[in-house]
C-alpha angles and dihedrals in degrees: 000000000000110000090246090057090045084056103043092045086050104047100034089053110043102325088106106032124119130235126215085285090049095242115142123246085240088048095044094054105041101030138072104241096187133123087241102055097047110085080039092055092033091056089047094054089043090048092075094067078082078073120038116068119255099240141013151142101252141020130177126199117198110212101355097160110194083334078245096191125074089220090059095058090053091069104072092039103122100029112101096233133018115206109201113186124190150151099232111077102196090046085060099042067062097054104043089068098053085084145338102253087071127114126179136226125179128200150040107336079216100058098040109092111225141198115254118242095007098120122087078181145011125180132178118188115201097329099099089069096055094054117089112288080242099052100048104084085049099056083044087056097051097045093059083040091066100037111083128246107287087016121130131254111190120184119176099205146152140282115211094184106050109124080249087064099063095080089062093048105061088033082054083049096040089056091043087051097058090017092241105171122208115197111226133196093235133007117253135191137164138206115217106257094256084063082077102063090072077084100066106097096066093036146004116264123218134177125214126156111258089185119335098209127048123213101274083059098042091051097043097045109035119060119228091252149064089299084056101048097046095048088052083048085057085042089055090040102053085034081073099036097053104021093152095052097044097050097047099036095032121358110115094178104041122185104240105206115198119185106197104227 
């Protein structure tokens, strides 16, 4: 099954139902739920409003699903219209409610045909690595093909050689050895982070941590009370001290910034 298939089947069937405390499937298997996390998460989605102007005509969200968290609809405010495309139909009959400046677009990024340089901004959170390793490059192309000169592109991604990642590694090695096979929900693949520089002659590229630590981590090293909280207070902090060093050392979801030229 092609990776766009594995994503429509998921998220058109239960990828996007609620359970009794109203959390999404996709929310209870890849995010850190806990009282502890909250005000840490909350402040890394928040964190890309460094990057998207303040104001615009026209934005455009790639995968944006029911746009399920409060912080992602503050991103598109003050722009006139906010285009959320996605392949899950009921996830954007969601989204179109969330505000009037949404409009909706259903279906494969790859197959819609779209306008060039109408974007004063385009963002895609955690979409780019479930598309085939192949594919990606081209829906990154066409992404900075519709935004306009100046304009934003804003890709929250992956990062297959932070110092986190080593554990899944040798636990990837040690299934190839003795061909041991784990079904997943979606398929998932990352370029290295210089993979991104083959983008810069149509835009700058620039680097930041999005959240250094995914849920398994969060879970596994923060305890659910005061001790937790205050050490992920220290994380966001260095996170902006040292954005360079993290992203590139420990980040496993960088910010990719692209400025279209």
């Amino acid at each position: 099954m092609k990776p766009e298939e594995k994503a429509s089947n998921f998220y058109n069937s239960n990828g996007w139902e609620h359970d009794k405390e109203g959390n999404t499937l996709d929310a209870n298997k890849w995010e850190d739920l806990r009282v502890v996390s909250k005000e840490y998460i909350v402040n890394c989605r928040k964190r890309l409003n460094r990057f998207i102007p303040k104001n615009g005509e026209l934005f455009f969200d790639l995968g944006s699903g029911p746009i399920q968290y409060p912080e992602y609809l503050e991103y598109s405010k003050n722009f006139k219209e906010r285009h959320c495309m996605d392949l899950s139909k009921s996830a954007l009959e969601v989204a179109a409610k969330k505000a009037t400046n949404i409009k909706t677009f259903h279906g494969s990024f790859f197959d819609v045909p779209m306008s060039h340089n109408i974007y004063d901004c385009s963002i895609s959170q955690h979409v780019i690595y479930h598309m085939d390793k192949d594919d990606q490059a081209i829906a990154i192309n066409k992404m900075i093909d519709i935004t306009k000169s100046g304009g934003k592109i804003v890709i929250v991604y992956g990062n297959p050689n932070s110092i986190l990642e080593i554990p899944y590694k040798i636990n990837r090695l040690i299934k190839k050895i003795f061909n041991l096979k784990t079904e997943h929900d979606l398929y998932h693949f990352v370029h290295p982070l210089k993979w991104w520089y083959q983008f810069n002659e149509k835009s700058k590229v620039e680097m930041y941590p999005w959240r250094t630590f995914n849920v398994f981590y969060l879970k596994k090293l923060f305890p659910n009370n005061f001790i937790g909280k205050f050490l992920l207070k220290i994380v966001f902090k260095l996170e902006n001290m040292l954005p360079k060093f993290i992203t590139l050392a420990f980040a496993q979801y960088p910010t990719i910034v692209l400025t279209k030229k």
